[in-house]
MIDREN-79334 format. One record per residue: residue in one letter; x, y, z negated of N, C-alpha, C in turn. Coordinates in Angstrom, 3 decimals. Layout:
<rs>
type/n_c1/n_c2/n_c3/ca_c1/ca_c2/ca_c3/c_c1/c_c2/c_c3
A/X/Y/Z/X/Y/Z/X/Y/Z
...
</rs>
This chain:
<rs>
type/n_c1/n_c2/n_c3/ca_c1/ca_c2/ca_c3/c_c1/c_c2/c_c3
X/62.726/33.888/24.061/63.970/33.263/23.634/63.660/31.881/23.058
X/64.337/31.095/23.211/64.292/29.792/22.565/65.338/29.455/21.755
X/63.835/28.673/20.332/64.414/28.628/19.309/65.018/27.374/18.931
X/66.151/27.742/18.280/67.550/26.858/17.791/66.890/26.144/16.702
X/66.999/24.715/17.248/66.246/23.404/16.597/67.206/22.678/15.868
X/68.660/23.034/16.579/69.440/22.283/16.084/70.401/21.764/15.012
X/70.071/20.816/14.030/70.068/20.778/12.757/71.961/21.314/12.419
X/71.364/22.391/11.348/72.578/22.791/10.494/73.267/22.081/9.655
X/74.391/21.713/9.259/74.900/21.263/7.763/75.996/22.471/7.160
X/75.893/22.860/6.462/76.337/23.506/5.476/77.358/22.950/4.452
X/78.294/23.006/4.246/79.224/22.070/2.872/79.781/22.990/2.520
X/80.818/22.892/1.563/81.474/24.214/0.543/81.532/23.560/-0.832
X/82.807/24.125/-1.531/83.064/24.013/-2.709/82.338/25.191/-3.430
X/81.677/24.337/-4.636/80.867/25.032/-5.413/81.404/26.827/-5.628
X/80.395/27.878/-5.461/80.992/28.678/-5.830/81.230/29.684/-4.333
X/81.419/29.220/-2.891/82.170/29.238/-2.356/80.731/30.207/-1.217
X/79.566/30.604/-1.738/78.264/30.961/-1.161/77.930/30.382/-0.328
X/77.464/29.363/-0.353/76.353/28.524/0.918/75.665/28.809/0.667
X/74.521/29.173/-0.055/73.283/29.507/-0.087/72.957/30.507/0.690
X/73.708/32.173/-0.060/73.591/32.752/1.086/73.542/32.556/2.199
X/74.961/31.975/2.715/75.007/32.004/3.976/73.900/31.006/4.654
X/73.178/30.340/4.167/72.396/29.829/4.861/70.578/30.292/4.455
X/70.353/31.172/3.969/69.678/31.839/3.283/69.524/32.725/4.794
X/70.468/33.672/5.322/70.905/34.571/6.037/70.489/33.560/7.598
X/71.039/32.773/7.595/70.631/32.082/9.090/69.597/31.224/9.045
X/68.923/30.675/7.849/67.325/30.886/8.027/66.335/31.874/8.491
X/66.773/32.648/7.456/65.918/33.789/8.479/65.968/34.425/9.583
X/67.379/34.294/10.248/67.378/34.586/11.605/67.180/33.779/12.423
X/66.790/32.291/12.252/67.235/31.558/13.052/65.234/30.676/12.785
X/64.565/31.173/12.168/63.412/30.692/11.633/63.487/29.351/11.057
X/64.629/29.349/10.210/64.870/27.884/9.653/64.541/27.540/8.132
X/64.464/26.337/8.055/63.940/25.877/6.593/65.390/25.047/5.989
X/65.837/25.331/4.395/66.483/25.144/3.896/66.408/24.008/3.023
X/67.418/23.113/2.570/67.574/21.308/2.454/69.092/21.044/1.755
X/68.147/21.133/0.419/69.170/20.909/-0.540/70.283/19.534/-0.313
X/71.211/19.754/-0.120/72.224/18.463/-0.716/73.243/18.434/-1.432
X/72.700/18.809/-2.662/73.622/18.984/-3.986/72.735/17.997/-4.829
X/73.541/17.114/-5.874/73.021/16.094/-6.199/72.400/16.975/-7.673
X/73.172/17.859/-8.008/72.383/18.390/-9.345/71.228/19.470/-9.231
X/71.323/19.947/-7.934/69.972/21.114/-7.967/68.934/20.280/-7.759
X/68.921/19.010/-7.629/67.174/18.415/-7.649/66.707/18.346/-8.803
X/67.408/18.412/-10.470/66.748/18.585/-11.097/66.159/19.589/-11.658
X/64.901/19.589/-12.559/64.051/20.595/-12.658/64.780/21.222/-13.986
X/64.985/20.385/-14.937/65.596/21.711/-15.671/67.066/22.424/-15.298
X/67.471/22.106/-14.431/68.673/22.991/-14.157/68.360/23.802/-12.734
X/68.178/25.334/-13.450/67.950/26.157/-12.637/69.284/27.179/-12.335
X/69.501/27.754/-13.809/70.684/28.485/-13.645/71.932/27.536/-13.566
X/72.226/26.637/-14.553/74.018/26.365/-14.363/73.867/25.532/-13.063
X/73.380/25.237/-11.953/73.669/24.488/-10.901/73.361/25.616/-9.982
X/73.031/26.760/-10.258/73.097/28.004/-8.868/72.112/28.129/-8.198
X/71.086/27.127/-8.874/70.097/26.988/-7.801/69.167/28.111/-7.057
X/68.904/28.577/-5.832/68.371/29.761/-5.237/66.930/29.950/-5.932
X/67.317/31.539/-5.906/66.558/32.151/-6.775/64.778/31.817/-6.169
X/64.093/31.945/-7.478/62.764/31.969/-6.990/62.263/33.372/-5.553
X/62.925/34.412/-6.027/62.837/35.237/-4.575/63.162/34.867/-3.661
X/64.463/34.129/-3.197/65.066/33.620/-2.382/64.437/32.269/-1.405
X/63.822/32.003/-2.305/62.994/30.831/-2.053/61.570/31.086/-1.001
X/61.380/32.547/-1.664/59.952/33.289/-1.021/60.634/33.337/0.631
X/61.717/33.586/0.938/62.182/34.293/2.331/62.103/33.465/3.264
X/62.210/31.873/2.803/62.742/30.914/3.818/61.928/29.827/3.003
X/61.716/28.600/3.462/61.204/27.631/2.882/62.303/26.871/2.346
X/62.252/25.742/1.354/63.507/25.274/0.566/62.707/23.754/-0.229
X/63.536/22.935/0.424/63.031/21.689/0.339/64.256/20.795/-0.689
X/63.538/19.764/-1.733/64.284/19.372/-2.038/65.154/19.783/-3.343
X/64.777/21.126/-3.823/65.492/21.879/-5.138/64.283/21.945/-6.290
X/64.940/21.205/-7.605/64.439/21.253/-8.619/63.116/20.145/-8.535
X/62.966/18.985/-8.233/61.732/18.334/-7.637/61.817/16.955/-8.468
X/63.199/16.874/-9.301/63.310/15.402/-9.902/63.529/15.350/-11.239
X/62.554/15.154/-12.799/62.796/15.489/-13.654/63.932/14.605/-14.627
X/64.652/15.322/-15.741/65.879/15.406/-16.291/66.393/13.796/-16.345
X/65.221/13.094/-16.878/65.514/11.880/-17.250/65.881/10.542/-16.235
X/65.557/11.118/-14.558/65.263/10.480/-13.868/66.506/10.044/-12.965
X/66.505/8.599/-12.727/67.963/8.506/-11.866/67.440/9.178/-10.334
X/68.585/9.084/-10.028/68.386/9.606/-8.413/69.884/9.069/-7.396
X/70.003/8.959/-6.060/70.737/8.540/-5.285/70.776/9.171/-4.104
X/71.525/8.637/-3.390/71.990/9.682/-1.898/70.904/8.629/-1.115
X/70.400/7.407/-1.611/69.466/6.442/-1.017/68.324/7.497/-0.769
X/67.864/7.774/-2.267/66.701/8.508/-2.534/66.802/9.512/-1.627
X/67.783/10.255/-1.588/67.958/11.665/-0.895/67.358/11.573/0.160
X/68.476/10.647/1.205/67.950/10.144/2.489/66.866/9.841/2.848
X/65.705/9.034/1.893/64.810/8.383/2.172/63.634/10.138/2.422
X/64.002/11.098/1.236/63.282/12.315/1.156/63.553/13.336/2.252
X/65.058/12.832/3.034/65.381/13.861/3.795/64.842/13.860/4.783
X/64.544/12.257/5.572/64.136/11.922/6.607/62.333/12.078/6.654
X/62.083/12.240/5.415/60.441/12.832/5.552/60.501/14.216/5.774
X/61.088/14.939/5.616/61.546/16.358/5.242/61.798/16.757/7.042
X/62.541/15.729/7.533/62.976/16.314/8.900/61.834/16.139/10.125
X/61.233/14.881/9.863/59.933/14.354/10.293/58.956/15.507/10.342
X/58.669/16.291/9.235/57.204/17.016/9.260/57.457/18.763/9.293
X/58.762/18.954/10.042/59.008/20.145/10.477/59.609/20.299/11.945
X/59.155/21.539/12.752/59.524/22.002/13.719/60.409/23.064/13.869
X/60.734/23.394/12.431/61.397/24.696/12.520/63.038/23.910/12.065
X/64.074/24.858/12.502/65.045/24.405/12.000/66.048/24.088/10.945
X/66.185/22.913/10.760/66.574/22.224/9.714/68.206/22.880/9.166
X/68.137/23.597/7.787/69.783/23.799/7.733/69.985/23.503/6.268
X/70.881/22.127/6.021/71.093/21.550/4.849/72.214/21.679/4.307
X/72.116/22.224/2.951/73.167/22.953/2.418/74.049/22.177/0.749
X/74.547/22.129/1.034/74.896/21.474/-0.424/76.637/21.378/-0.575
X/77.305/20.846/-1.762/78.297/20.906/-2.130/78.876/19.331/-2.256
X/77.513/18.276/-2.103/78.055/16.928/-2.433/78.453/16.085/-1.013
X/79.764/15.726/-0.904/80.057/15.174/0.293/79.565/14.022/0.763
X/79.585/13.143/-0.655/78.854/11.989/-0.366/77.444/11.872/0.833
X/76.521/12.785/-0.106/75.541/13.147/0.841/75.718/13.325/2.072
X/76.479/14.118/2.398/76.823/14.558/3.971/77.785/13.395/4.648
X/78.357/12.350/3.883/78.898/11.228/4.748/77.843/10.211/5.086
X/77.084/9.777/4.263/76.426/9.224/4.384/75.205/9.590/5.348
X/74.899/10.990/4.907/73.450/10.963/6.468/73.873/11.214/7.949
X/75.831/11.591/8.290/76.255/11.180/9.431/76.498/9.822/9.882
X/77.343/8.917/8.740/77.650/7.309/8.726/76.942/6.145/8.611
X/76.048/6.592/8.087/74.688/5.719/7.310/75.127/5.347/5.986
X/74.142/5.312/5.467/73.982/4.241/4.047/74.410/3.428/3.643
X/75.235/2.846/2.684/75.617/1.626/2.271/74.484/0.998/1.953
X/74.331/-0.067/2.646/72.840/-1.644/2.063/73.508/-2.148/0.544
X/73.267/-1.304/-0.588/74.105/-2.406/-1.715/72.985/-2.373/-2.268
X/72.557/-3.766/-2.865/71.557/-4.051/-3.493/71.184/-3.150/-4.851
X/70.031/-3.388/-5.479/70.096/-2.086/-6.691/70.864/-2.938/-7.814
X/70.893/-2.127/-8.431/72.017/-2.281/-9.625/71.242/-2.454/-11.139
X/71.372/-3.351/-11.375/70.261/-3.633/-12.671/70.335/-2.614/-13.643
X/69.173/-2.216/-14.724/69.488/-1.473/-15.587/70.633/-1.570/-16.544
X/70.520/-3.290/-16.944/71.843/-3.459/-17.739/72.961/-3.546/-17.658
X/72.854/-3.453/-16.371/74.217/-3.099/-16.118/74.826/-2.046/-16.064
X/74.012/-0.808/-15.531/74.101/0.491/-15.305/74.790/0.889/-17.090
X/73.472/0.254/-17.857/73.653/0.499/-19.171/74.740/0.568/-20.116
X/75.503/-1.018/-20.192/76.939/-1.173/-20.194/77.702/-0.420/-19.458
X/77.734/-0.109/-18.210/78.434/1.150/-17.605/78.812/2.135/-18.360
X/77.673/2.737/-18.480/77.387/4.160/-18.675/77.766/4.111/-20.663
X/77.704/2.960/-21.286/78.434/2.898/-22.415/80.505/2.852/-22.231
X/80.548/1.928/-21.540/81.566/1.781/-21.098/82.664/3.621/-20.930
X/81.374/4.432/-19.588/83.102/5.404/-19.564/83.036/6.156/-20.418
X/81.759/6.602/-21.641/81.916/6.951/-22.486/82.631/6.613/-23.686
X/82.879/5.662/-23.314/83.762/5.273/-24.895/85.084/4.813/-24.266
X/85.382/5.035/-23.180/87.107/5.376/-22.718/87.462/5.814/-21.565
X/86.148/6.714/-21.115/86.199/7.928/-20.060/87.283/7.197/-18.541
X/86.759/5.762/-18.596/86.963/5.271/-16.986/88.423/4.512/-17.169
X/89.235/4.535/-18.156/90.144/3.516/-18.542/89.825/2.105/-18.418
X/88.511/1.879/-18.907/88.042/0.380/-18.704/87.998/-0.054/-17.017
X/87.109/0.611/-16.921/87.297/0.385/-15.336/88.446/-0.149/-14.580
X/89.179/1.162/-14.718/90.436/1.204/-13.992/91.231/-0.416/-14.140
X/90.889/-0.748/-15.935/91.702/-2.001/-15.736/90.565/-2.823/-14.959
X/89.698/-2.990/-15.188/88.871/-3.900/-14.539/89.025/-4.296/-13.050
X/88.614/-2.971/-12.267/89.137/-2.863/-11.072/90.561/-3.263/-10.523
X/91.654/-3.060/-11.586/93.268/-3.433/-10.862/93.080/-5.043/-10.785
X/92.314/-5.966/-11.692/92.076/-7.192/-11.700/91.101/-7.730/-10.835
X/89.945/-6.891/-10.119/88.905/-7.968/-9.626/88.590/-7.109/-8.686
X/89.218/-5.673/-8.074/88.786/-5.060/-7.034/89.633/-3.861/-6.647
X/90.940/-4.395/-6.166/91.982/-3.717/-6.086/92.096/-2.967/-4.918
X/91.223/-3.830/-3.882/90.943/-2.800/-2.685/90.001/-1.725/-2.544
X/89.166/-1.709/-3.606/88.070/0.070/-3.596/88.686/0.604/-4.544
X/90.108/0.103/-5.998/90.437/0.936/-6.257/91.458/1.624/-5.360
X/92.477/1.323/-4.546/93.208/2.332/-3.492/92.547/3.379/-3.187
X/90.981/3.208/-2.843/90.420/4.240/-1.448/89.851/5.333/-2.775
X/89.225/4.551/-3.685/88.022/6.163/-4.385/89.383/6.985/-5.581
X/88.471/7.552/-5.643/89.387/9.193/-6.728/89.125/8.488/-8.223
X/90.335/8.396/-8.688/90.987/7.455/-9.690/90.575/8.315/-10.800
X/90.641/9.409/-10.656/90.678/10.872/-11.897/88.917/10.907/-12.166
X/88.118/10.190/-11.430/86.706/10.113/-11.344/85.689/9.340/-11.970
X/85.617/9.433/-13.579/84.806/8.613/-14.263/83.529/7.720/-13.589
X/82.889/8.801/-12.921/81.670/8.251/-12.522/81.880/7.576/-10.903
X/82.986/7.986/-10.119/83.346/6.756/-9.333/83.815/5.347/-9.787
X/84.275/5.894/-10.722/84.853/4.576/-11.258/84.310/3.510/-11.897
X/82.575/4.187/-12.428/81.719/3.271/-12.642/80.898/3.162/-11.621
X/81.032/3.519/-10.641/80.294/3.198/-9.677/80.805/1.832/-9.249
X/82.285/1.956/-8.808/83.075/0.345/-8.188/82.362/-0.506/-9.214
X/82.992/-0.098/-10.595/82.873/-1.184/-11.407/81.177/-2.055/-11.603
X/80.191/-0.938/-11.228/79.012/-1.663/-11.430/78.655/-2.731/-10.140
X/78.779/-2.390/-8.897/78.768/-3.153/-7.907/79.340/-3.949/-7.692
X/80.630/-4.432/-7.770/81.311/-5.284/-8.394/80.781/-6.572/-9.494
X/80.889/-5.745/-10.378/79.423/-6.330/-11.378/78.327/-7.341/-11.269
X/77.780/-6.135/-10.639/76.379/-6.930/-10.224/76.250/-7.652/-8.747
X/77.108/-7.264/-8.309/77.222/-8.098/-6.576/78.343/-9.415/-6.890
X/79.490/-9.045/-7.172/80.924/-9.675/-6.719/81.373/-9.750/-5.834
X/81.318/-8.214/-5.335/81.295/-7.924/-4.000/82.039/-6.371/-4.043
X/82.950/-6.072/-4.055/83.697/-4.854/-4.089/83.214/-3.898/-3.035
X/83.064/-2.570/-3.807/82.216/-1.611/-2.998/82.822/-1.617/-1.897
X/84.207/-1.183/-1.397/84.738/-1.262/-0.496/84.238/-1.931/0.575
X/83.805/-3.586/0.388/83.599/-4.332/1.370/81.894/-3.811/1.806
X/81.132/-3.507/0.944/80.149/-2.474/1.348/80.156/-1.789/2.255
X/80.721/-1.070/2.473/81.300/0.429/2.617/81.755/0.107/4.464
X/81.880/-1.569/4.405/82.380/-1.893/5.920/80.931/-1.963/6.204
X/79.997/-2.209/5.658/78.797/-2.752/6.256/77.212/-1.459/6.309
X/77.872/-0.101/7.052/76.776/0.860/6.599/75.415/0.410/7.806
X/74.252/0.988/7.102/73.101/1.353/8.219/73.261/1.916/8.893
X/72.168/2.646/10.035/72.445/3.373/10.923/72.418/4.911/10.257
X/73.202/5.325/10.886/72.736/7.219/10.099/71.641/7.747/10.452
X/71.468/8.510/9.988/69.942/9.481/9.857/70.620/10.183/10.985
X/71.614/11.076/10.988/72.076/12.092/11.764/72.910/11.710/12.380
X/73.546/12.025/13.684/75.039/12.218/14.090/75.734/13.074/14.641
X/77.133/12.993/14.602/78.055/14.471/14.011/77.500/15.081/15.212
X/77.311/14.521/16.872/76.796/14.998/17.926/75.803/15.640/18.261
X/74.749/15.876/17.032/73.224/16.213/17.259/73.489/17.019/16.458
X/74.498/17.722/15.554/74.605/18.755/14.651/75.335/19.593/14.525
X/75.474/20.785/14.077/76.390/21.827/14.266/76.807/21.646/12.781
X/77.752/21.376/12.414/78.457/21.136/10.990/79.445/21.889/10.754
X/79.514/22.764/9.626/80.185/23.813/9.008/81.041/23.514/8.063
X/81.852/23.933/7.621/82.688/23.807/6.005/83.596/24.762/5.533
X/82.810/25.494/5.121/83.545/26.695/4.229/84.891/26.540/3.593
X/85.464/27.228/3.691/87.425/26.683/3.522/87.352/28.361/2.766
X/87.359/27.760/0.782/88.084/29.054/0.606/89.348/28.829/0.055
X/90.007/30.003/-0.260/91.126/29.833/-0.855/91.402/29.944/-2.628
X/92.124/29.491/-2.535/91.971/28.836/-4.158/91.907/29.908/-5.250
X/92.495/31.019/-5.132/92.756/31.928/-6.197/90.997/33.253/-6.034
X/90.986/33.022/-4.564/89.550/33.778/-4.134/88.454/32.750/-4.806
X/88.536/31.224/-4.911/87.275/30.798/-5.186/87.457/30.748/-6.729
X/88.647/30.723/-7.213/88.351/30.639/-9.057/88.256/32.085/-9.497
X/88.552/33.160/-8.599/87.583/34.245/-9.438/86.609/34.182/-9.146
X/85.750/33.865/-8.495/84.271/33.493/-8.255/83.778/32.350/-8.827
X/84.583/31.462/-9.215/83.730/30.858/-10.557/83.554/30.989/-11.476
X/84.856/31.686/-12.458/85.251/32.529/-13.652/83.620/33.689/-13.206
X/83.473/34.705/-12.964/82.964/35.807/-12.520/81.012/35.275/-12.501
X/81.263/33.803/-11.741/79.658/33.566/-11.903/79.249/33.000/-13.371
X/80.073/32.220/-13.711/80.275/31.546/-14.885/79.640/32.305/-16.247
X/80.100/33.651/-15.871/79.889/34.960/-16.966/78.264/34.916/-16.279
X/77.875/35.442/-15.226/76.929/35.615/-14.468/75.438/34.734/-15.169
X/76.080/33.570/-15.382/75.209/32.595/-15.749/74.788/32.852/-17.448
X/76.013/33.400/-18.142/75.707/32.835/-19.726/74.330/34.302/-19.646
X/74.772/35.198/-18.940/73.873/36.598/-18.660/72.540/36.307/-18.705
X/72.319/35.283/-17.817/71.516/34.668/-16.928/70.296/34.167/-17.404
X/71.155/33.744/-18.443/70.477/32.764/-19.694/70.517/31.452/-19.402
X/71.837/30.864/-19.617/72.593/29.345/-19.638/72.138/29.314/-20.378
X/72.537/29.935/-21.462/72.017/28.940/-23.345/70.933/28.419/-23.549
X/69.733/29.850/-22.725/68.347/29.237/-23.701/67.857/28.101/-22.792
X/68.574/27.896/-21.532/68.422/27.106/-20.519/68.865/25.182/-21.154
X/70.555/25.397/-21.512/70.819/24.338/-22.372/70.006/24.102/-23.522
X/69.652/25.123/-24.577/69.009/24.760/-25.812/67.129/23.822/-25.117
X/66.958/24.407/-24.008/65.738/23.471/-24.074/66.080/22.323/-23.563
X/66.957/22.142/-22.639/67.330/20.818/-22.609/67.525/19.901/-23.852
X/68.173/20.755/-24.279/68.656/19.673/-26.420/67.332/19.941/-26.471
X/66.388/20.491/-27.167/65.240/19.899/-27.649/64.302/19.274/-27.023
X/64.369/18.620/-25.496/63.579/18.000/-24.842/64.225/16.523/-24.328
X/65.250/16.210/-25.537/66.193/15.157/-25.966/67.103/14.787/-24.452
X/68.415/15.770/-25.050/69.380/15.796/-24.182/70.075/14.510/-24.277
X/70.537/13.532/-23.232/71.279/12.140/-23.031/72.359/12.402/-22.567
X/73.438/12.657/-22.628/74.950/12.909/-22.097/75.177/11.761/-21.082
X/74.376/10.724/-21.079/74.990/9.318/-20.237/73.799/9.654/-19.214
X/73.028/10.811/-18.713/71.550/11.057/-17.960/72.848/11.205/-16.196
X/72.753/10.830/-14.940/73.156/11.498/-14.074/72.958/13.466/-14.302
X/71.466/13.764/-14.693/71.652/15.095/-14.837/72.106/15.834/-15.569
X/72.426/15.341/-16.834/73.589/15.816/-17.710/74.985/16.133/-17.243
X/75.480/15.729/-15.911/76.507/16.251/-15.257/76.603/17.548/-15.006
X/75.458/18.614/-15.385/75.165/19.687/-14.157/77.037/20.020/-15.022
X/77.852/21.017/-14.535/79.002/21.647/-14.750/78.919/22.978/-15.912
X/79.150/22.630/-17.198/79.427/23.625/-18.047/78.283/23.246/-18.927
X/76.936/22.029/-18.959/76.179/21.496/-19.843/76.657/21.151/-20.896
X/77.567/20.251/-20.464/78.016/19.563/-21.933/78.944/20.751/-22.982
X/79.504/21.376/-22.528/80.566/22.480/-23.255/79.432/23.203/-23.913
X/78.479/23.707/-23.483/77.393/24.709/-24.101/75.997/24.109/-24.819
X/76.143/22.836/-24.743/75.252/21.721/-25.404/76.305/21.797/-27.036
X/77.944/21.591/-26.636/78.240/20.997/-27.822/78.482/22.751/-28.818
X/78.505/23.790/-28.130/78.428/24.905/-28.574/77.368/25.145/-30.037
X/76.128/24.886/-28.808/74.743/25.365/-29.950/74.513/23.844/-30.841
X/75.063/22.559/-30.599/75.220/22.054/-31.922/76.470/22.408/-32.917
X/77.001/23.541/-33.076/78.208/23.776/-33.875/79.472/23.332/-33.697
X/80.128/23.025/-31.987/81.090/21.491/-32.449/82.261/22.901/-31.761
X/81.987/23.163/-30.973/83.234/24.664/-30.771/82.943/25.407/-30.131
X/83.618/26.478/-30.266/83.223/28.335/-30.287/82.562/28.418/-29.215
X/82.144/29.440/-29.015/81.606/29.860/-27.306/82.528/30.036/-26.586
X/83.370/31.023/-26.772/84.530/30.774/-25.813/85.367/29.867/-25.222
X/85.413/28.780/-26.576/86.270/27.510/-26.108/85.068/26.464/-25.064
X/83.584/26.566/-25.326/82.663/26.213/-24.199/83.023/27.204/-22.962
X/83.314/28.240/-22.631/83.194/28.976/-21.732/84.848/28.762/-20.655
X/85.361/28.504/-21.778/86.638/28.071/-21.061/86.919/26.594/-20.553
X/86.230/25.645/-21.253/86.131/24.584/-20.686/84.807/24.263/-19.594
X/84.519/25.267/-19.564/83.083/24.654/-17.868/83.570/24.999/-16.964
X/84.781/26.534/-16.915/85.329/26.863/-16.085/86.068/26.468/-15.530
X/86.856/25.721/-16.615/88.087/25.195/-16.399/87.896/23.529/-15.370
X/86.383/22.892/-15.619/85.895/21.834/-15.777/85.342/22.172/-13.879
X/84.946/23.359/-13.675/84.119/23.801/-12.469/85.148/23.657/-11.686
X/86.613/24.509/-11.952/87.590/24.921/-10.930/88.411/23.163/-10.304
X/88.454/22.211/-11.392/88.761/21.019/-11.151/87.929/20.412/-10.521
X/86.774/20.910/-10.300/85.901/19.940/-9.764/85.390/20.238/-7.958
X/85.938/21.728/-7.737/86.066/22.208/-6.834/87.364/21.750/-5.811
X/88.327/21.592/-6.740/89.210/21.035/-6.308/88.764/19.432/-5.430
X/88.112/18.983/-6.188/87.630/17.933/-5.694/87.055/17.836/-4.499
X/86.257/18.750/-4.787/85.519/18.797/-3.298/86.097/19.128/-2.507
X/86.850/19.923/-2.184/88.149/20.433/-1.255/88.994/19.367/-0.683
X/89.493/18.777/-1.420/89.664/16.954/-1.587/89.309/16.049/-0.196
X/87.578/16.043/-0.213/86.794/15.330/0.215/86.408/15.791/1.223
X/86.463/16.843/1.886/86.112/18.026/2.663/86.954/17.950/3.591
X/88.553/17.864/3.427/89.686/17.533/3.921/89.909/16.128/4.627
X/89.581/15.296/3.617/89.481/13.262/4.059/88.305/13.451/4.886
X/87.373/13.202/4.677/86.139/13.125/5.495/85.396/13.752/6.655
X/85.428/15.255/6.423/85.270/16.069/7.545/85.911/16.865/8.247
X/87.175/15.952/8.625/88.259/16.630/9.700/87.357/17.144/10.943
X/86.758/16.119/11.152/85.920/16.654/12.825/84.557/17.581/12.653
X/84.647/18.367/11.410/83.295/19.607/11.081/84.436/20.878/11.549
X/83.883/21.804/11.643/84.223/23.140/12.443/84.591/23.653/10.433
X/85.328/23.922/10.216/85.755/24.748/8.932/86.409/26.129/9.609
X/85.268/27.008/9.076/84.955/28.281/8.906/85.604/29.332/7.293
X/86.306/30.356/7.362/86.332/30.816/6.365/84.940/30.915/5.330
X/84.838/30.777/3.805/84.032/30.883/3.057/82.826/32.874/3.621
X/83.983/33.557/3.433/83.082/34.736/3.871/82.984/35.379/5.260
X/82.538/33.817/5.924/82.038/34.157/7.413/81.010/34.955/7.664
X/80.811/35.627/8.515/79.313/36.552/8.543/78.650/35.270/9.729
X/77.036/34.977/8.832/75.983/34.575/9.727/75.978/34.485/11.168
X/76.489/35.309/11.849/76.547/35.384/13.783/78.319/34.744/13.938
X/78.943/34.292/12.897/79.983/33.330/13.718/79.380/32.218/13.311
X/78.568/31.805/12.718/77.588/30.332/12.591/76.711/30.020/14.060
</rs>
């Protein structure tokens, strides 16, 4: 029999089992697994980002999870640059799984060429949506870059410092970027592309349900070493979903429950999102129910 080379993509709103399911057609399919979730590359987030279990890991090979430490920036540049070594030095088949769309537009569309973005600027940024959670922006942008604010998600702090830094540091509105990509790594033609479509009330008991799963799991002692290995709220990996609620827990600032209700609450909005993006972007991917069995892949 001849074996199926042909690269997988995987997408799904958090929550929604890609892992499994691609866990399951690795091993039938003798394939190696390729993170593209922007928070499972870091190393201290094992449990609140879902990341596949160390057993899980034994079954199939798994490239790309937990490999970038806490403090460290990272990009869909970076990704790409790791993915394309990743695809280079294997024969077996490639099936890349993740929840971040970006990622997956970009290694079909190519790359935006935007120059790097200075630290100080990043810096001021990253002071900036903290001290009015993307309000600044927003005005900034209605004045000096009114055409990338139309297109990106307005409700999106960290898009919103994204325009605003390129902008910034270019004077050059991401948007007009955004006309000018590289070539892609992949195209939609050379890949069998998936997207899990669940339904809304099925995927928030499955986040509620893992959510618990996790504090079990040991979220806390997971967050508490993060705080003593000097936690930065302005870090990209400080995003992982339900950090900050259980960070401000074990410093005394509110109950566990009111943390437990806000990661959930924080997860199910953010799922939404992706659903969002899933919808705009990958009209032309094959969307599959969430609890497809492996042989309709």
């Amino acid at each position: 029999m001849t074996q199926n080379t042909t690269p997988l993509l995987i997408a799904g709103p958090t929550a929604a089992g890609k892992s499994g399911l691609a866990l399951a057609i690795a091993q039938r399919d003798n394939g190696i697994i390729i993170n593209a979730d922007a928070l499972q590359v870091y190393a201290n987030w094992h449990i609140l980002t879902a990341r596949p279990s160390t057993s899980d890991q034994e079954l199939a090979p798994h490239f790309l999870f937990g490999h970038i430490q806490a403090d460290a920036q990272y990009s869909v540049g970076k990704w790409l640059r790791e993915l394309r070594d990743v695809l280079g030095s294997t024969k077996q088949r490639p099936i890349i799984v993740g929840g971040t769309g970006l990622y997956f537009t970009r290694l079909l569309n190519g790359l935006v060429a935007i120059p790097d973005i200075p630290s100080e600027v990043r810096e001021v940024g990253n002071a900036l949506r903290t001290r009015s959670a993307g309000i600044e922006f927003l005005d900034y942008l209605r004045r000096h870059d009114p055409q990338t604010l139309a297109v990106i998600d307005v409700n999106n702090p960290m898009r919103l410092q994204r325009a605003w830094e390129v902008h910034t540091a270019t004077g050059i509105g991401l948007s007009h970027w955004h006309n000018r990509p590289q070539a892609p790594l992949l195209q939609l033609n050379q890949v069998e592309a998936v997207v899990l479509a669940a339904p809304t009330d099925w995927l928030n008991r499955r986040i509620s349900g893992r959510f618990e799963a996790m504090l079990a799991q040991g979220a806390l002692q997971e967050c508490e070493a993060s705080l003593q290995n000097g936690w930065n709220p302005r870090l990209p990996s400080a995003k992982a979903l339900g950090a900050p609620d259980i960070i401000a827990y074990l410093r005394g600032e509110i109950s566990l429950d009111l943390a437990r209700e806000q990661a959930i609450t924080a997860t199910k909005q953010y799922a939404k999102r992706q659903r969002t993006w899933f919808r705009r972007y990958m009209q032309d991917w094959r969307h599959v129910p969430a609890e497809a069995s492996p042989s309709s892949i």
